[in-house]
C-alpha positions in Angstrom: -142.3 18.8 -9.0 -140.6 20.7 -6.0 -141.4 24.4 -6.2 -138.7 27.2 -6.3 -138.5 30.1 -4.4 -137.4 33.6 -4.9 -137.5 36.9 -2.8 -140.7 37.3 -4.3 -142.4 34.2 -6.2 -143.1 30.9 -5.7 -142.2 28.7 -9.2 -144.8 25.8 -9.0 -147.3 23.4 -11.2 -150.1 24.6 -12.6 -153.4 24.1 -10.0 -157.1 24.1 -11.0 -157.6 27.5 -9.8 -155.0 29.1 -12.3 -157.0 28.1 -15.5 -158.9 31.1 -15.3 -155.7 33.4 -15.3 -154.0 30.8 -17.9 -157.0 31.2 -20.5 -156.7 34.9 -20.2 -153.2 35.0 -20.8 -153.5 32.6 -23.7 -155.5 34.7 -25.6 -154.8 37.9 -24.5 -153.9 40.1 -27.7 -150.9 42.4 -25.5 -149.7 39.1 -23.6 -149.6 37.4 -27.3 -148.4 40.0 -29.7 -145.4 37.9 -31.0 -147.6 34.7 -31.6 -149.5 33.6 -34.6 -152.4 32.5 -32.6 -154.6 33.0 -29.3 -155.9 30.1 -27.9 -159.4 29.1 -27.3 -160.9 28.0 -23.8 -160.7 24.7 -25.1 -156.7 24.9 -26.2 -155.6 26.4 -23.6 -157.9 23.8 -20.9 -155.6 21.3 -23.2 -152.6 22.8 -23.4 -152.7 23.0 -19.7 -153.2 19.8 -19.2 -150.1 19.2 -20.8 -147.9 21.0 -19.0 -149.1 19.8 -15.5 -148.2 16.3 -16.7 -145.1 17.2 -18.2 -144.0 19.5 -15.3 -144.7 16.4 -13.4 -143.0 14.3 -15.1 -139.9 16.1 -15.6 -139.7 18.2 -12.4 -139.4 21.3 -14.5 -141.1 23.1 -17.6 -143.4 26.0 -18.3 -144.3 26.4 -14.3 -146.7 29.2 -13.0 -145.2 32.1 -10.9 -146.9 33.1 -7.7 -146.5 36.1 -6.1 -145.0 35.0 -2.4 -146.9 37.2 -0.5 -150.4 37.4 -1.7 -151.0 33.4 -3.9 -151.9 35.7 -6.9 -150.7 33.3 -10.3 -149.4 35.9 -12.7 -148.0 33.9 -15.7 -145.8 31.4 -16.1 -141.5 31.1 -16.0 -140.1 27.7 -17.0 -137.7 26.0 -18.9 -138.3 23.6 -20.9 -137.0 21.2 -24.1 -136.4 23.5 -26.8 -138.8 22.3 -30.0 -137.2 24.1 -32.6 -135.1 21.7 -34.7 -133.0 22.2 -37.0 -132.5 25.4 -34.9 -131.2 24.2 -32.2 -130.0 20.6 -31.3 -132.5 18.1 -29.9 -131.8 18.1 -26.1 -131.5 21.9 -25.7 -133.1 23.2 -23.1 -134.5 26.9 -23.7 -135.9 29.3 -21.1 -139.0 31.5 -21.5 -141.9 33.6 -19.3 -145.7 35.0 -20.1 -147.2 37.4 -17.7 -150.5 39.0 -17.7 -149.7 42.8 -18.9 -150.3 44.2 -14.8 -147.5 42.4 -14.0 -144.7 43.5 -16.7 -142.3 45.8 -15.3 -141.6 44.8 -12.1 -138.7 42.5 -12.7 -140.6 39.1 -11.9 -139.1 37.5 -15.3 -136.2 38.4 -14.7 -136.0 37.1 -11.1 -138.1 34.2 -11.6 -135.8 33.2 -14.7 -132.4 33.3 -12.2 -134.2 30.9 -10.4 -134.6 28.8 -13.4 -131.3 29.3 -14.8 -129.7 28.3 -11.7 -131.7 24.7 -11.7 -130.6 24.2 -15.0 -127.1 24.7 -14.3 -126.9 22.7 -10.7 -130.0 20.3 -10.9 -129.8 19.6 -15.1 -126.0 19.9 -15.0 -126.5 21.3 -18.7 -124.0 23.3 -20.4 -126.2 26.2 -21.4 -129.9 27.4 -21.8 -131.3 29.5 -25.1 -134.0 31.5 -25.2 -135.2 33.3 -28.2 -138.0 35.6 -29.2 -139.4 37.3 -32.3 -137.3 40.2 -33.4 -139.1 42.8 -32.5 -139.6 41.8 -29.5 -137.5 44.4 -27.4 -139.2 43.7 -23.6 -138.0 39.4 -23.8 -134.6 40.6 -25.4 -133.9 42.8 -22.7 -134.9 40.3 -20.0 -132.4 37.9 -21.9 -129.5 40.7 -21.6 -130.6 41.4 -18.2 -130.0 37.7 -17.3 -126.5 37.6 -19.1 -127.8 35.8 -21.8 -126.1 36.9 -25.6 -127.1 36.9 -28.9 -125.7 34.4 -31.1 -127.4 34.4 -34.0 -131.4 34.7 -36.1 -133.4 32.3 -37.7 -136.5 31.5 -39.0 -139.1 30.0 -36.9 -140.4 27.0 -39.1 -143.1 26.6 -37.0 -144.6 30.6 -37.9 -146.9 30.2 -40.9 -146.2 32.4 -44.2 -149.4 34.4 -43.4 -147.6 36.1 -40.5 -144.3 37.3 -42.2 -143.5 39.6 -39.0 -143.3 37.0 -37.1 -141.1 35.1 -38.7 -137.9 36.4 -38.0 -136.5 35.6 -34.6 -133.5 36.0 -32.7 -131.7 33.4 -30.7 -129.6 34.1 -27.4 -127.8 32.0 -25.2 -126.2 31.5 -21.4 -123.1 29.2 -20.6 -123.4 27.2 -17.3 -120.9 29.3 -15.2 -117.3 28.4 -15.7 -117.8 26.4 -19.0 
């Protein structure tokens, strides 16, 4: 895949020397608060894995953000096929972010998601990108407001197990590719 840039990140596959800060982030309680899980070494080494492939093979997807100036992997910004059905419609493309906590606040989702929204609109050619996040979570809604994104409705998340009833509840924005 061919990296993005942005004032301040670089938007790029996964290398072997990000698995440390991937494993962290994957089971980090604070970076994870709005999941039903953390991930083990071994999950995450696999769930890694994954996404190199598929970043590869797609040119886009759940990519790790570097910070320009200093190499330093802080999370990940991506988009990526929504898996969410019957939520959404198969094909939708959604956009999400996860940063290690000493990097929140300094507006690196919200640039590095521009970035992304703008491939999806002139690369992808599609006619919107979702995002959604669990209810309560106020910091992703107000990077989705921030990027112009608006709410259009909640669901359920099938995919959040009955023992984590807070979870459940989600709420789904969306972006128009501009003058659609």
């Amino acid at each position: 895949m061919t990296p993005l840039r942005t004032e301040r990140l670089i938007l790029r596959n996964w290398r072997a020397g990000d698995r440390d800060l991937f494993r962290r982030i994957n089971a980090d309680d604070q970076v994870m608060e709005f999941f039903p899980f953390r991930r083990s070494v071994e999950e995450a080494d696999a769930f890694l894995e994954r996404l190199i492939a598929e970043n590869e093979a797609v040119g886009y997807g759940w990519t790790a953000a570097e910070i320009a100036d200093t190499g330093e992997t802080i999370g990940f910004i991506g988009i990526h096929a929504a898996e969410i059905e019957p939520v959404v419609p198969s094909g939708s493309i959604e956009i999400g972010w996860r940063l290690a906590p000493e990097f929140w606040g300094r507006g690196y989702v919200t640039e590095g998601a521009r970035a992304w929204l703008g491939f999806a609109f002139d690369v992808l050619k599609v006619p919107e990108v979702l995002s959604f996040a669990v209810e309560t979570n106020v910091r992703s809604i107000a990077v989705m407001q921030r990027l112009g994104m608006q709410r259009v409705g909640s669901f359920d998340h099938p995919a959040v197990p009955d023992t984590h009833p807070d979870l459940r509840r989600h709420v789904l924005y969306r972006i128009s590719a501009p003058g659609t």
